[in-house]
VEXKOLZA-193118 format. One record per residue (C-alpha): x, y, z. Coordinates in steps of 0.2 Angstrom, whole numbers, plus 5000, padded with zeros to 4 digits. Example, Ala and Ser with C-alpha at 12.3 -4.5 7.8 and 13.67 -1.06 7.14 Angstrom:
2
506249785039506849955036
***
This chain:
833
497452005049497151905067497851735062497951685082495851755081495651645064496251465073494851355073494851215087495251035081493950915084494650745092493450605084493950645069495650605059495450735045495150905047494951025031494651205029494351355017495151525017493651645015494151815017495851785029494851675039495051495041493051435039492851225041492051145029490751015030491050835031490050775018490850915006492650845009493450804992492650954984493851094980493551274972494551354960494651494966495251474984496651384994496251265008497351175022496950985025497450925043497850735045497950685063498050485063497150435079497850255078499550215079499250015074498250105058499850225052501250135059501750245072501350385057501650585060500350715058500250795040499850955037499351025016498851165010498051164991498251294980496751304967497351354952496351524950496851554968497651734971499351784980498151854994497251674995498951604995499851715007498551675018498351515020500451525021500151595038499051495044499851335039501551385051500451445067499251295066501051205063501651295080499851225088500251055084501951065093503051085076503050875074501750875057502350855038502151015028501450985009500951114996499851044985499351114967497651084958497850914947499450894954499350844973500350714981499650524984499550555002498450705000497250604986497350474999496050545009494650584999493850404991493050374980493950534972494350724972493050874963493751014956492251154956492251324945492151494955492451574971491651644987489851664981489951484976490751414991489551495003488751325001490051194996488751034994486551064992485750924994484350874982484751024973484150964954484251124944485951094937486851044920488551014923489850924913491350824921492950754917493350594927495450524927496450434937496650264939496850234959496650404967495150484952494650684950493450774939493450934935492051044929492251074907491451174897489751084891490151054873490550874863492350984862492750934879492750764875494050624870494150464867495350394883494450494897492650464906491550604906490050624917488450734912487450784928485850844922485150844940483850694940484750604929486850574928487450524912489350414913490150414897491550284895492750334881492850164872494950204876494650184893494950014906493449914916494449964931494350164926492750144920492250064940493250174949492250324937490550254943490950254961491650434958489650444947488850344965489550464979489150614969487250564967487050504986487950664994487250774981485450714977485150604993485550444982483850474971484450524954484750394940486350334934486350294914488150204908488650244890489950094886489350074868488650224859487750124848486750004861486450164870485250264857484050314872485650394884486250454869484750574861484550634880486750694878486450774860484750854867485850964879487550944870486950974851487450844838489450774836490250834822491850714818492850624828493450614844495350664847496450554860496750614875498350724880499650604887499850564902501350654914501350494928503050474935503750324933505050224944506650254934506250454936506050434956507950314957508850484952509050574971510150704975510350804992510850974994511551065010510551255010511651375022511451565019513251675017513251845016511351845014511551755000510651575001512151444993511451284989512851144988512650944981513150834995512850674988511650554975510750384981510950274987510950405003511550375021510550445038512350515045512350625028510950725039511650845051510350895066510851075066510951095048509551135032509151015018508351005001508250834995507850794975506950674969507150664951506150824949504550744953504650784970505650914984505950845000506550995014507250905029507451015045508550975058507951005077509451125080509151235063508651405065506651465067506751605051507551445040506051335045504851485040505651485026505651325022504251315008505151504997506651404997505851254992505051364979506451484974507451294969506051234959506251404950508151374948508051204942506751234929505451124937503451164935502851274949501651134954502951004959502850924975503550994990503650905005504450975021505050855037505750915053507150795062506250665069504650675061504850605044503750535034503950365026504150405009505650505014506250385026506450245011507650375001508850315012509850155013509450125031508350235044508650205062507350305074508150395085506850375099506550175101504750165094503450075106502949915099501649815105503049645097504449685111505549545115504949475096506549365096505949285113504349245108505049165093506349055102504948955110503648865104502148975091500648955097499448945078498049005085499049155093499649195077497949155066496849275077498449415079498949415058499949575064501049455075501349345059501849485048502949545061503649385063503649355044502849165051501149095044501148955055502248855066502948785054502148585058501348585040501748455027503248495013503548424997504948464988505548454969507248484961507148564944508048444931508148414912506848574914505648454926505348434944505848294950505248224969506448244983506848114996506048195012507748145022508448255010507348385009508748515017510148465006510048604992511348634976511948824972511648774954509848724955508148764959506948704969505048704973504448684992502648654993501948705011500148655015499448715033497648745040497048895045495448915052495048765045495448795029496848715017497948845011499648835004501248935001502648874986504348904989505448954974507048924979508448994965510348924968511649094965512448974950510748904942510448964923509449064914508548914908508348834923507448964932506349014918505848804922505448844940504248974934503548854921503348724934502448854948501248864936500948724931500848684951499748834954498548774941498448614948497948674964496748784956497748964958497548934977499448934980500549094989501849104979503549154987505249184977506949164987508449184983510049104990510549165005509149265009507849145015506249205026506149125045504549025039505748945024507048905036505848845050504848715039506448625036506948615055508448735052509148595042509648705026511148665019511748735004513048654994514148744981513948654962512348554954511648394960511748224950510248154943510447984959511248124971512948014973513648044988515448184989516948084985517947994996519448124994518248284992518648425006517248535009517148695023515348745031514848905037513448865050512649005055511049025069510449025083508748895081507548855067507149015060508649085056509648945053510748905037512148805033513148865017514648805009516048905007517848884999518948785008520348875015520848965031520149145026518349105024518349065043517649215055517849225076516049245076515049085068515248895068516048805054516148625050517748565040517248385032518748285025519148115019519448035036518448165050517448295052518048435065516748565071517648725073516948845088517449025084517749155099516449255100515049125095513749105106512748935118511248945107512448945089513548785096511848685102511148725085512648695075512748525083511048485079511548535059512948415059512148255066510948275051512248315036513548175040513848015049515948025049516748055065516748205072517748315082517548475092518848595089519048765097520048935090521648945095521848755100521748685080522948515078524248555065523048415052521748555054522848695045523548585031521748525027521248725022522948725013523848825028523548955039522849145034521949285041520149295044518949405053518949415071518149545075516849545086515249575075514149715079512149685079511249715064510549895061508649865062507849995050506150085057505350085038503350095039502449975026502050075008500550024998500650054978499350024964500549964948500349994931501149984915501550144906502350164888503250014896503750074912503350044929502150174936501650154954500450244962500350264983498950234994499350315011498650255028497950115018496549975019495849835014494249945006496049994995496549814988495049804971494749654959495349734944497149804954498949744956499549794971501349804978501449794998503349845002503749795020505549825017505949655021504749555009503849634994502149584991501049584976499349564978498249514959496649564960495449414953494949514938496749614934497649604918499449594918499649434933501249374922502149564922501749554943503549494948504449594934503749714940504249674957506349654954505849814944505449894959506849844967508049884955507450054954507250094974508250234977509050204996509850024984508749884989509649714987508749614974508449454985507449524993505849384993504449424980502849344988501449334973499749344981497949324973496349384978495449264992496949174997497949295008499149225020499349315038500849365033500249505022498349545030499449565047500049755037498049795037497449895051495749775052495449625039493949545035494149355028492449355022492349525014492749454994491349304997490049435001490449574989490349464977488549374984488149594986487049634970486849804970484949854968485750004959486549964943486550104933485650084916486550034901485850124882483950054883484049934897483150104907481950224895482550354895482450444881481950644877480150614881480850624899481750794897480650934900481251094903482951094896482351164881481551304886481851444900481051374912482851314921483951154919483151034929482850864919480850784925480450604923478950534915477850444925478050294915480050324913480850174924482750204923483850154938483250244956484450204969483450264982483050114987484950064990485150195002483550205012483650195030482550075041480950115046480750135067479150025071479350085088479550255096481050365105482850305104483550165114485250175128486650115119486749985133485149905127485749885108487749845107488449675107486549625112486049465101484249465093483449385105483949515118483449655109481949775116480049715109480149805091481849835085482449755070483849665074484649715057484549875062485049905079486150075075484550165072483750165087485250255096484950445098485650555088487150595101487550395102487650375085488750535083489950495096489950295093489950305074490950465073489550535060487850585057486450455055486250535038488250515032487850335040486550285029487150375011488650255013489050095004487849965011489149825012490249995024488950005033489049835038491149845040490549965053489349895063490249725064491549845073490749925084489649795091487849815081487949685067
***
């Protein structure tokens, strides 16, 4: 076998590229047949992301799918070409092997609205997708709950269970059969799955029937035991599900692989949470992740035959451990890692400075936020972690006796470690009210009182109609934006606040800890008084009965003495004197009960983490937290009836879907997460709880585009397809004909037969004038300007064929079978809406 002969070129308007091995050849198949897999063969699936905004700096990924009738030739095969196609791309892609049913979320990722798993082999791949082809009788199983599949069963009631959807494709007519176990969002994300296969598959002209309620549905039904015979008893349940769920994925271990005496010795190294040093760039890793997944990690120095032999080994440890042959293997080279391996570790530091369009971000934030710079850019908010600048109004309440009680604006910075607080934020954006709801939780509050501050964000929430962003803080670890709406006037006193907030006693002694350079990351904290808490570094402010003296440490900076100065004027009136280190008086010391030591150090800068932003549907599982990916993800991702989790490493965002169940199990599920994260994520990390409609910049800024109006008119979009529901459509077996008898499989209509056609839905304009157009005279053109005879709705038509292919990136046809509400995503765009 040729492989250098079998390398196909790699089209560049394109980010995914998949192939079939057809007898030791690498054939490309169609775009409209992506998603649709045969049994019997193994394919590879190139992912080269052609934005870096869209994939966060993101490297290639490379798979290759193993169907499960596949032979060792098929596999051996697509092995090859996998490491010289691997050698093209310059060695910098991420390796996956994928089994049938089994495949990894990046890989199910790609294919929307899901993946097809089709019987045989070469003589029925010849011809992966046949259009208007309606001499068929088919039965699929349809599971999943983000990422979906079905797979070809055998015709028979036997097939069936109670839990599943299963899809009888009769040609003219498609049948969805929702097992009365199954959820409104599985039974959506099945008709999608149902949509797609009748638009790529019969040009969008067969009709949908939906069986919800066997009874109701007595037409749908008597055509299904026309072809599957009559059910005899009852339906078992289905087999359970295998998800993985998170306390599984917190159990990593990493293993050093060397070979001695050509024997290949695999040694634990150590279990999470890891460390980045722990990887040696000359040296070969296998990286365990509770046996739901095998990371390989490659170092840039590491031998050429160990990185061909990267995937045996891979294989041979599965073998050794006792894992399925179908677990996950994902292989990384140093420098090349993918962000799901990334987060296994405690902290990730790229090793080549990553080019960010946000350079110099703590220079931008040092001066004055422009809000409309931040409003039209939502990726500079997110970045920023800043909604506005901060010029909004803010009310405040102090949870007491279990109420909230109003805050004295002058005080509004003066919090208690034993209490909570809500901070209500209202701003404008685009001339639109929107609001974020601070919950502040002291480190000494109770149980009692912060199960208050929960009760009383509700209540809040519903008195604003569920239209506030709600963000939970902990002490100590408050967001810029928090900070910034109180003027960097935080001050954080140690014990509870009285009901009339008397002043400290006269004798009280109390030590500060200022630390910050201006509004956004300024805090003031109370710490015990005495000489070790001090540290060379930071500003401190020792109050006592008679003065206050402002202690400059060493190595603090301009900025932190001019903001620490600003502080004390606000939090107390006394006298006040500036003291130096080194040049205390004696009154000094005996005030923090003598001298001590204390760090002096000079404090080196924070280690900035390169972590990408993950995407993860949540669910709820035998009562644990399953959480499915969504790689290079989108706003087309984020569905009424999902809960979504948005890590950005430093904030967690959950985003509830308007109609979701489980809105109340959202921030569990969130400190859930966190606890379980395997690189040891601190549990103060904010939990910001976001509904449908009302997302703040700081979270659509993650989104490669973001349409604000995209809920208002899906939700004004009436589909002129709704499939038939049980004898809304008459259908009934007057309209079979054929399927009884030899003449084929194909199901006709009668003439009198109305059912649901969606051929309408998909149609594509009618030209009323002749030739196509330059693409000069139709883009960014209002209606006015347009040519005598083109309908301005549909300006993308009259672009030739080789416009639209290279402006669109495919085929008017692929255009036009699309959603109707994509299409216009699109065309807004690029210029034609």
């Amino acid at each position: 076998m040729d492989i250098n002969k079998g390398l196909p070129a790699i089209a560049s308007h394109r980010d995914l590229h998949v192939w079939i091995i057809e007898n030791q050849r690498m054939v490309p198949v169609p775009e409209r047949a992506y998603g649709n897999f045969f049994e019997e063969h193994c394919y590879i699936v190139l992912h080269v992301p052609r934005s870096l905004k869209a994939t966060q700096g993101a490297s290639s990924d490379l798979h290759y799918w193993v169907g499960k009738e596949a032979d060792a030739a098929a596999q051996g095969s697509a092995g090859a070409f996998v490491q010289h196609l691997l050698e093209a791309l310059g060695g910098a892609a991420v390796q996956h092997r994928e089994a049938q049913g089994h495949e990894s979320h990046c890989f199910r990722s790609y294919f929307r609205p899901g993946v097809l798993y089709r019987k045989g082999g070469l003589d029925s791949a010849l011809k992966h997708v046949e259009t208007n082809m309606y001499n068929i009788q088919r039965l699929l199983h349809i599971q999943g709950r983000k990422h979906v599949s079905a797979t070809e069963v055998e015709l028979s009631w036997n097939s069936f269970n109670k839990s599943d959807i299963f899809l009888l494709d009769l040609g003219k007519i498609m049948i969805q059969w929702n097992g009365p176990e199954t959820s409104i969002s599985e039974k959506a994300r099945g008709l999608a799955l149902t949509c797609s296969l009748q638009d790529r598959e019969r040009g969008g002209r067969a009709q949908i029937g939906v069986v919800d309620d066997e009874v109701k549905a007595t037409d749908l039904m008597r055509i299904m035991e026309a072809v599957l015979g009559c059910r005899v008893g009852n339906l078992p349940a289905s087999m359970p599900n295998k998800s993985i769920n998170q306390l599984q994925k917190a159990s990593v271990r990493l293993y050093h692989v060397c070979e001695k005496e050509e024997d290949l010795v695999i040694q634990e190294l150590a279990t999470c949470p890891l460390t980045q040093d722990l990887l040696r760039e000359e040296d070969y890793y296998i990286l365990d992740q509770g046996g739901s997944k095998i990371y390989v990690w490659q170092g840039r120095m590491s031998g050429l035959q160990e990185k061909k032999a990267a995937f045996s080994r891979a294989l041979a440890f599965i073998q050794a451990k006792g894992y399925p042959t179908y677990t996950n293997v994902e292989v990384v080279n140093d420098g090349a890692e993918s962000a799901a391996f990334k987060q296994l570790f405690r902290a990730w530091s790229a090793k080549k400075p990553e080019n960010r369009n946000l350079h110099g971000m703590s220079e931008l934030i040092r001066g004055r936020l422009d809000v409309g710079e931040l409003h039209s850019q939502p990726e500079l908010a997110a970045q920023l972690r800043m909604v506005d600048d901060a010029s909004g109004q803010v009310e405040v309440w102090c949870i007491q006796d279990l109420c909230r009680q109003p805050m004295d604006p002058k005080h509004h910075g003066q919090l208690y470690a034993g209490n909570c607080y809500l901070v209500l934020y209202t701003y404008q954006k685009m001339g639109r009210v929107q609001y974020i709801l601070y919950l502040w939780q002291g480190h000494q509050a109770t149980t009692s009182e912060i199960k208050a501050l929960n009760c009383n964000a509700e209540e809040l929430d519903l008195m604003y109609h569920g239209a506030l962003v709600r963000e939970h803080v902990t002490m100590g670890s408050e967001p810029p934006h928090f900070l910034a709406i109180l003027q960097g006037q935080l001050v954080v006193f140690q014990g509870r606040m009285g009901h009339n907030r008397k002043e400290l006693p006269a004798s009280a002694m109390r030590l500060f800890h200022v630390q910050g350079t201006d509004i956004y990351n300024t805090k003031t904290m109370e710490v015990p008084a005495r000489a070790s808490a001090l540290n060379s570094n930071d500003v401190f402010l020792l109050v006592t009965a008679s003065i206050c003296y402002l202690w400059f440490g060493k190595g603090c900076s301009g900025d932190q003495r001019e903001m620490a100065r600003t502080v004390v004027t606000a939090m107390s009136g006394e006298t006040k004197e500036t003291v130096l280190e080194g040049q205390e008086p004696p009154c000094f010391w005996e005030a923090l009960g003598g001298r001590a030591p204390y760090p002096s150090n000079k404090r080196l800068p924070e280690d900035v983490s390169s972590f990408q932003p993950r995407l993860f549907e949540c669910s709820s599982q035998m009562g644990q937290l399953v959480l499915t990916e969504v790689v290079f993800f989108s706003q087309e991702d984020l569905d009424k009836y999902d809960i979504m989790l948005l890590d950005t490493w430093q904030e967690i965002f959950l985003w509830l879907g308007e109609a979701a169940s489980g809105w109340k199990e959202a921030v569990t599920w969130g400190q859930e997460y966190l606890k379980t994260h395997p690189a040891g994520r601190s549990l103060a990390t904010p939990i910001v709880v976001i509904k449908q409609g009302h997302e703040p910049p700081t979270f659509t800024g993650w989104f490669f585009t973001w349409d604000p109006y995209k809920w208002t008119e899906l939700n004004n979009f009436q589909l002129s397809r709704v499939p038939s529901h049980g004898r809304a459509g008459p259908l009934s077996p007057r309209t079979l004909k054929g399927s009884q008898d030899g003449s084929g499989n194909e199901l006709q209509l009668d003439s009198k037969g109305g059912g649901t056609s969606t051929s309408s839905y998909h149609s594509s304009p009618k030209p009323t004038i002749k030739g196509s157009l330059p693409r000069e005279q139709l883009m960014h053109q209002a209606a006015e300007d347009l040519p005598e005879g083109v309908d301005p709705a549909h300006k993308e038509f009259y672009l030739s064929d080789s416009d639209f292919q290279d402006i669109f990136g495919k085929s008017k046809e692929e255009f036009y079978s699309m959603a109707k509400w994509r299409q216009q995503q699109e065309k807004k765009q690029l210029g034609f809406f």
